[in-house]
ROLUMSE-858419 format. One line per 8 residues: their letters; for each residue x, y, z of N, C-alpha, C, O. Coordinates in steps of 0.1 Angstrom, whole numbers. Example, Ala and Ser with C-alpha at 12.3 -4.5 7.8 and 13.67 -1.06 7.14 Angstrom:
as = 132/-57/78/123/-45/78/132/-33/78/142/-33/85 | 128/-22/71/137/-11/71/129/0/79/134/11/80
//
This chain:
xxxxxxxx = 30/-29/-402/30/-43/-400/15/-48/-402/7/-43/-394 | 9/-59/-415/-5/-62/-413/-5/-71/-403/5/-73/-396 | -15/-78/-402/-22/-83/-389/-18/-97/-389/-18/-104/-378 | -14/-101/-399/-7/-114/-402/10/-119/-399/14/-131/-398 | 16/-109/-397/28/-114/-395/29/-106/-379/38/-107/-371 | 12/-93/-376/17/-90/-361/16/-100/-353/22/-102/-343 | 5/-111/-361/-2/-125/-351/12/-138/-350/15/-146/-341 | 17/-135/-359/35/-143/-362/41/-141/-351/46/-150/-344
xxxxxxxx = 41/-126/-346/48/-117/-341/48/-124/-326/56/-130/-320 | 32/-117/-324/26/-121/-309/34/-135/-306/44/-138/-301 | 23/-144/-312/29/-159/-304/40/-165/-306/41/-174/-298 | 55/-161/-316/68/-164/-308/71/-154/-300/83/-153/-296 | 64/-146/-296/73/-136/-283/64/-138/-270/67/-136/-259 | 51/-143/-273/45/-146/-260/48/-160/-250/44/-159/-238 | 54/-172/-254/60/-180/-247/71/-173/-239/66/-168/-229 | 79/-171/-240/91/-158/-236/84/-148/-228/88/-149/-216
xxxxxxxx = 75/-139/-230/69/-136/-223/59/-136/-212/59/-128/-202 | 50/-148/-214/42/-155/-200/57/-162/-192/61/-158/-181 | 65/-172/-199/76/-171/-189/79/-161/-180/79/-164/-168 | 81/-149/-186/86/-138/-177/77/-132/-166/80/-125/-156 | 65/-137/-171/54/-130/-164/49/-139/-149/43/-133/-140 | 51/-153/-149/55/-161/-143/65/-156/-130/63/-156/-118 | 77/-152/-138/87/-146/-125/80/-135/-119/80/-134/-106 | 71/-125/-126/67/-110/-122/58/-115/-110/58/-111/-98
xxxxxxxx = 47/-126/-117/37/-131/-102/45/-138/-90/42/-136/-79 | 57/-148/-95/67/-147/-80/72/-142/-74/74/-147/-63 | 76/-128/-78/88/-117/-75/72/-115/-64/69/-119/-52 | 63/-108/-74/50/-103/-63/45/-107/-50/44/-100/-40 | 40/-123/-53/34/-128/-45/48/-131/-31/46/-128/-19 | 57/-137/-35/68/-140/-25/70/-122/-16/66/-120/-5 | 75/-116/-24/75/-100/-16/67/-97/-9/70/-93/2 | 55/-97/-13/40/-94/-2/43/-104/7/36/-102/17
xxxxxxxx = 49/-114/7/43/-123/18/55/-118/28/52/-116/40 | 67/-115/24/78/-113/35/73/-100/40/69/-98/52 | 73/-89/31/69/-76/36/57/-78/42/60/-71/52 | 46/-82/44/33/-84/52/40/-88/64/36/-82/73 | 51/-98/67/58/-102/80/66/-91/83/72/-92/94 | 67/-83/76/77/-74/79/69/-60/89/70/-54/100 | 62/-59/76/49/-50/79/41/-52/93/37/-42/100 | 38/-61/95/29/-66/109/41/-65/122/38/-61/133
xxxxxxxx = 60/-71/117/65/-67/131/71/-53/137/75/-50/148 | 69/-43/120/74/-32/125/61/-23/129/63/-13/136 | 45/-26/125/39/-20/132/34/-22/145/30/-14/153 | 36/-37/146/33/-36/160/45/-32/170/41/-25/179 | 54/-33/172/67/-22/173/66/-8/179/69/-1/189 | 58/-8/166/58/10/166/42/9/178/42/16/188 | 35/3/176/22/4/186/26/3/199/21/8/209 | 38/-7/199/39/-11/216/49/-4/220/55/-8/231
xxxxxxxx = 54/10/210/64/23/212/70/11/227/67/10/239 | 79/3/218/91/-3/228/104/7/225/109/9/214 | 108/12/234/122/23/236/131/18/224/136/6/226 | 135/24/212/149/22/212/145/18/194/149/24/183 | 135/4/199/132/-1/182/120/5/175/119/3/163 | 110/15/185/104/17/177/111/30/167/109/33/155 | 119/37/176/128/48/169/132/40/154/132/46/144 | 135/28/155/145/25/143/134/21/131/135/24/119
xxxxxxxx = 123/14/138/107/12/131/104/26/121/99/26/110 | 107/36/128/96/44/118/111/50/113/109/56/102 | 126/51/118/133/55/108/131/42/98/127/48/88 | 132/29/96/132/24/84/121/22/74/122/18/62 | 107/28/83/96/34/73/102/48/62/102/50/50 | 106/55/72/107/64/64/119/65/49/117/68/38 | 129/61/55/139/59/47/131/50/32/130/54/20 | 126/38/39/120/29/22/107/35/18/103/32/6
xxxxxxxx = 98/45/28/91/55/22/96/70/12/89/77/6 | 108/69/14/115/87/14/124/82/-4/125/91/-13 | 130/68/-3/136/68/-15/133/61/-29/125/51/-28 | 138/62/-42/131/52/-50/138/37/-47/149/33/-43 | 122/32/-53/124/13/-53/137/15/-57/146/10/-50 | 142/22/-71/156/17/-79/166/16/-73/175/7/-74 | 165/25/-66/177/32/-60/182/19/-44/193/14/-40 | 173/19/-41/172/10/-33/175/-7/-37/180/-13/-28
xxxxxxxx = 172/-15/-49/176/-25/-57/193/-18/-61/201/-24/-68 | 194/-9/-58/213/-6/-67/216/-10/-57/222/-20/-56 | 213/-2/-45/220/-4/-38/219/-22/-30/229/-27/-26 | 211/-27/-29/214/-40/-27/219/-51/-35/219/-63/-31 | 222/-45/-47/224/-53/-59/240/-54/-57/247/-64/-53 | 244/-38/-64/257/-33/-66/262/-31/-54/272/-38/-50 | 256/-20/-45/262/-14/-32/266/-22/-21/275/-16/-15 | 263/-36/-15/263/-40/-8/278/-54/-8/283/-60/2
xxxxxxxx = 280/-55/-21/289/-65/-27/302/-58/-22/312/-64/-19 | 300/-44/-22/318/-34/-19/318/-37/-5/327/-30/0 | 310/-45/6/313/-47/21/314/-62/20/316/-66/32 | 313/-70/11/314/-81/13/298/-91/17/298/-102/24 | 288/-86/12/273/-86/12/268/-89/-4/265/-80/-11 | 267/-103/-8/262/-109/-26/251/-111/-24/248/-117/-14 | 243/-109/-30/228/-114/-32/229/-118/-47/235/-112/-55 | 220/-131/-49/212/-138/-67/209/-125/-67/208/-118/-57
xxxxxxxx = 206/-123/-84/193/-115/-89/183/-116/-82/179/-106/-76 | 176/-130/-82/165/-133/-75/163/-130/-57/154/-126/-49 | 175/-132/-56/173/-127/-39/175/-115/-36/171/-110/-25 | 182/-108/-46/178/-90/-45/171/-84/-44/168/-75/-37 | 159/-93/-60/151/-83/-68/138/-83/-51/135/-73/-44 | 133/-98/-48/126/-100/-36/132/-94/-25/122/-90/-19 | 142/-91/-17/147/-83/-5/140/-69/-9/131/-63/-5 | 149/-66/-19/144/-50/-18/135/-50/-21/132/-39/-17
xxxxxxxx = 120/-58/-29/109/-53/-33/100/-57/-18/89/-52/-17 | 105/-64/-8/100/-68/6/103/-56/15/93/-50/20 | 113/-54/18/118/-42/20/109/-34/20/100/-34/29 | 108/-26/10/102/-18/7/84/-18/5/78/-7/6 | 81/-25/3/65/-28/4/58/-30/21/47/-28/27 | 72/-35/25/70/-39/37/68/-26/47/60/-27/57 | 75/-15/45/76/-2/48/62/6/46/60/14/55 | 52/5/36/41/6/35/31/-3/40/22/2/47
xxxxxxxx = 29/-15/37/20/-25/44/17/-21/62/8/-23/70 | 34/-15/63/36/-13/83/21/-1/87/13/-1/96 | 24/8/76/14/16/82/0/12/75/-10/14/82 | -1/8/67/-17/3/64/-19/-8/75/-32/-10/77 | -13/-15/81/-15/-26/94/-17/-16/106/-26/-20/114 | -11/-3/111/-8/0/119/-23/7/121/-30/6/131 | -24/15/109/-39/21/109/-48/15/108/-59/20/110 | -46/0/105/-59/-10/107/-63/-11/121/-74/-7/126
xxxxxxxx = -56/-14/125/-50/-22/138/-58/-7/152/-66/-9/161 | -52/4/149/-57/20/152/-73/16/151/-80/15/161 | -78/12/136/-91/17/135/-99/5/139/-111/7/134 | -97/-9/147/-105/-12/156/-109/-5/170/-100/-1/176 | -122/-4/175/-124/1/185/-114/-3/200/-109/-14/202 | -112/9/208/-103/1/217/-108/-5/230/-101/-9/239 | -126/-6/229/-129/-11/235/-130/-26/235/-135/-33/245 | -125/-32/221/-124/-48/219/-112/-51/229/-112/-59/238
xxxxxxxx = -101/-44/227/-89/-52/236/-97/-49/247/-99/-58/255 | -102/-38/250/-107/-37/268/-114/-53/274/-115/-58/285 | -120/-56/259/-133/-63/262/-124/-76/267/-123/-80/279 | -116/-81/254/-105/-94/255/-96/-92/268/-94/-103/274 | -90/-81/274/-85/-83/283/-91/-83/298/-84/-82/309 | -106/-85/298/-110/-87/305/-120/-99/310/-127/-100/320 | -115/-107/298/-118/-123/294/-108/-133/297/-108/-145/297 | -98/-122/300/-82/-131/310/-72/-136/296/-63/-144/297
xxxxxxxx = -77/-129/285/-69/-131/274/-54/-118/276/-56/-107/280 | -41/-122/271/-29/-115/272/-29/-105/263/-37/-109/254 | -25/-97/262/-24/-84/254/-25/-90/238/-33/-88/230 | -11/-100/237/-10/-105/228/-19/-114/223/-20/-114/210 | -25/-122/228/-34/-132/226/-50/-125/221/-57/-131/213 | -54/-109/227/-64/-102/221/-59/-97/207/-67/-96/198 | -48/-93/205/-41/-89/194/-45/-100/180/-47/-98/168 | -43/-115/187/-41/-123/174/-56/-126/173/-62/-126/162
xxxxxxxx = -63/-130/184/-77/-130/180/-89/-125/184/-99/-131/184 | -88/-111/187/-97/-102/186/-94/-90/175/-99/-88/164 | -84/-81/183/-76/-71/172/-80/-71/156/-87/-65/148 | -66/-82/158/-60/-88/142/-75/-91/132/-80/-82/125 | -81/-101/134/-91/-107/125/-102/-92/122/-108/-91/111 | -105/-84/133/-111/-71/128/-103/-60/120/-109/-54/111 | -94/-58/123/-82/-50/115/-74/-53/99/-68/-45/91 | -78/-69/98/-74/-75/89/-88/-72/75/-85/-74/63
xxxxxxxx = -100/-68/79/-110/-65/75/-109/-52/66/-113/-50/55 | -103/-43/76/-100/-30/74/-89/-29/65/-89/-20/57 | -77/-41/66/-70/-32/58/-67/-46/40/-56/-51/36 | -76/-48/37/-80/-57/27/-75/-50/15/-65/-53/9 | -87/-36/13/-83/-32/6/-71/-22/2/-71/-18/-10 | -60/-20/11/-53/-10/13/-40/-26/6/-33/-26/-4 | -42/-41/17/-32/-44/12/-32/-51/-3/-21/-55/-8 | -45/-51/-9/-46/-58/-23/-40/-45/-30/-29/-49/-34
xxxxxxxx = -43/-34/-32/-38/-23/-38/-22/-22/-39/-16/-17/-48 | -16/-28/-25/-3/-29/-23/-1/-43/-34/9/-42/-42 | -7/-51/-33/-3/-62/-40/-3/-60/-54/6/-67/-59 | -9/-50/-65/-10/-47/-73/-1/-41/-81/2/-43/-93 | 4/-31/-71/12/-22/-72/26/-24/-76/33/-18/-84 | 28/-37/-67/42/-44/-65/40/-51/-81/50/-53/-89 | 30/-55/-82/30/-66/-95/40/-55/-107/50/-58/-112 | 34/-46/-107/35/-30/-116/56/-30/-111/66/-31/-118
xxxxxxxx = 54/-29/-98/70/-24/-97/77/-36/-97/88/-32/-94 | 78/-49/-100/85/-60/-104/87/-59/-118/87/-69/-125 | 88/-44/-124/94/-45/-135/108/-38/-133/116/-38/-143 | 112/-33/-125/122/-25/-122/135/-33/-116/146/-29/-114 | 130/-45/-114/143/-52/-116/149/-58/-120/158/-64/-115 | 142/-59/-138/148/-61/-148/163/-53/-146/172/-59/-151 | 166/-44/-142/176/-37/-140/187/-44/-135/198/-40/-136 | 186/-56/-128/191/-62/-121/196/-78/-122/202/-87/-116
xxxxxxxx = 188/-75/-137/189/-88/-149/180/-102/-144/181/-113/-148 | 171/-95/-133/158/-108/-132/152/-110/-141/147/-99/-146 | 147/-123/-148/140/-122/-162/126/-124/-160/118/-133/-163 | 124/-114/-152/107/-112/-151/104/-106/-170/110/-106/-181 | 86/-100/-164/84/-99/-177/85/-92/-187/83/-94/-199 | 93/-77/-177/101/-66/-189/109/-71/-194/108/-75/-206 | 119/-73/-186/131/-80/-193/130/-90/-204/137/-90/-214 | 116/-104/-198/116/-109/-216/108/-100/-227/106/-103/-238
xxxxxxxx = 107/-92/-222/102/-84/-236/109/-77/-239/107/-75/-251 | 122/-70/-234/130/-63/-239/142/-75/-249/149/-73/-259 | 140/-84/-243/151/-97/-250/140/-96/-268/144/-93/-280 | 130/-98/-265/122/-103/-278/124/-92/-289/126/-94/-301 | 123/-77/-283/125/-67/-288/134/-65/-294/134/-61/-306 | 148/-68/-286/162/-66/-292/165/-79/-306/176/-80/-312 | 156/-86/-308/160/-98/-320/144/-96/-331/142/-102/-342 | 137/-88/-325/125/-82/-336/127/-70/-341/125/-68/-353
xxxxxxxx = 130/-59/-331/127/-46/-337/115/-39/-338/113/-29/-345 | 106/-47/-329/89/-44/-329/86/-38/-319/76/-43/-315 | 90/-27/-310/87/-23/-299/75/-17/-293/72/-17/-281 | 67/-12/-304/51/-9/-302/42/-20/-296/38/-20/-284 | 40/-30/-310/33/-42/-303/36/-51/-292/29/-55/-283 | 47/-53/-295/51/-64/-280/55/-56/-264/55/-62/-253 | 57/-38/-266/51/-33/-254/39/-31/-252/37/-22/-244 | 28/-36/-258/17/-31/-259/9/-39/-249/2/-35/-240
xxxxxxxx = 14/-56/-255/16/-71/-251/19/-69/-239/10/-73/-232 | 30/-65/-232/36/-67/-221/27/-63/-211/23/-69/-201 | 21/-46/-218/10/-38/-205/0/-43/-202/-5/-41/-191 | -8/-55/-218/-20/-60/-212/-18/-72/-202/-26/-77/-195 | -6/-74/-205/-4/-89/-195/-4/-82/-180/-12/-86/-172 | 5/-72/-177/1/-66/-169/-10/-64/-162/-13/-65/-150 | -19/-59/-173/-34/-52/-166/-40/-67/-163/-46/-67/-152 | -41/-77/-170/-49/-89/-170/-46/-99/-160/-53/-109/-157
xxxxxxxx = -31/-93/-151/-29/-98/-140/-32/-89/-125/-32/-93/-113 | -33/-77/-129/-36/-70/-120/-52/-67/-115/-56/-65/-104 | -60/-68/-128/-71/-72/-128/-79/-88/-123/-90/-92/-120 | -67/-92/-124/-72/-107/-121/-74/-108/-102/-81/-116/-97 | -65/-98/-94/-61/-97/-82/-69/-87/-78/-70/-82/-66 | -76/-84/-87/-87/-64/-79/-104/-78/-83/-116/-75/-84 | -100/-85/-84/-111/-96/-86/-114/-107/-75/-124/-111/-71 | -101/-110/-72/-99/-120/-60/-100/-106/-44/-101/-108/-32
xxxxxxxx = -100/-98/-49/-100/-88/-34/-113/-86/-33/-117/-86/-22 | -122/-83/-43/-135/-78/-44/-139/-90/-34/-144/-88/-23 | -137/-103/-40/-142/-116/-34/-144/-118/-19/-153/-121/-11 | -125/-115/-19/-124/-110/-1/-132/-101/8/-139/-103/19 | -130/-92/-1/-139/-79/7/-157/-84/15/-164/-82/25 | -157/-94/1/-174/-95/5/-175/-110/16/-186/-113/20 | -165/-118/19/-165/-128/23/-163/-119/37/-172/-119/46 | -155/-115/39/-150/-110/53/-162/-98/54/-165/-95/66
xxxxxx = -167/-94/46/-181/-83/50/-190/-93/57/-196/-90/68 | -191/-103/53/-205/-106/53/-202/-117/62/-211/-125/61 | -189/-123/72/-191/-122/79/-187/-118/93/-185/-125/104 | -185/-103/90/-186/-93/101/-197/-90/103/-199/-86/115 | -210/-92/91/-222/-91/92/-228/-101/105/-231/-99/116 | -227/-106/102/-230/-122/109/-229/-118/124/-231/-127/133
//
């Protein structure tokens, strides 16, 4: 293919494309935000080893640690519809990619959370602040420092695994490239396309974390 009909090529399949890529940063950003809620109530859970739930806390770590994303999107896709349980595409592809992210986020919060000194809550609870009340503003805001980079990497990641539910016929941004593919026959360049869009969004987020990193350094400095 010369360079002339690849350039033909690129710009009718990249409208279709950024479209899709569009879904991939919602599928992302929406998932981190539930799994981060997810993540923060099964580790604190597991910290405040309450009888009964935290047992179910680290069985549900383990399980969405132990199996694949895919397998996990079938089964809430396909598997769940035979009990009388329908999810959209869209509310699959986000459940299980929450789910699941959320299962990792638990222990990057939990070892945050660990690796503040535990002489800060000593300190907070002896300022007549409630366990919980040192948790949200002593704890948390130092823990949240610690785990920056652990959760931007998660956010990355997921951007990467919101291609896997194309399986599931969400038209994120595999999916429009596999549509473009099937009516071109160009599968080289337009996957080529797809990965830089990828990197150029995943890059775009290891840029906004650097930012973080040094805003919240500096003023921990302080």
């Amino acid at each position: 293919m010369d360079l002339t009909a690849l350039t033909g090529l690129l710009q009718d399949a990249l409208p279709l494309m950024l479209k899709g890529a569009l879904w991939t940063l919602l599928l992302a950003v929406c998932s981190v935000f539930f799994g981060a809620v997810i993540g923060t109530l099964v580790a604190i859970v597991r910290l405040a080893r309450v009888p009964g739930l935290a047992q179910l806390a680290a069985l549900y770590v383990s399980c969405m640690r132990g199996t694949p994303l895919l397998v996990q999107l079938f089964v809430i896709y396909f598997g769940l519809p035979s009990i009388g349980i329908q999810f959209d595409p869209i509310t699959a592809g986000i459940l299980g990619l929450s789910l699941n992210v959320g299962a990792y986020l638990s222990e990057t919060i939990r070892g945050a959370i660990n690796g503040v000194p535990h002489g800060q809550t000593n300190a907070a609870l002896s300022l007549g602040l409630t366990r919980a009340q040192a948790l949200c503003y002593v704890v948390g805001p130092q823990a949240l420092r610690l785990a920056v980079p652990s959760l931007s990497n998660s956010l990355i990641s997921l951007i990467k695994d919101t291609s896997l539910v194309s399986v599931i016929a969400v038209g994120e941004l595999m999916l429009a490239t596999k549509e473009v593919i099937a009516t071109t026959f160009q599968p080289f360049p337009l996957y080529l396309a797809a990965a830089a869009i990828y990197w150029a969004m995943s890059a775009s987020f290891e840029v906004l974390q650097k930012k973080l990193e040094t805003r919240l350094n500096r003023s921990h400095a302080r």
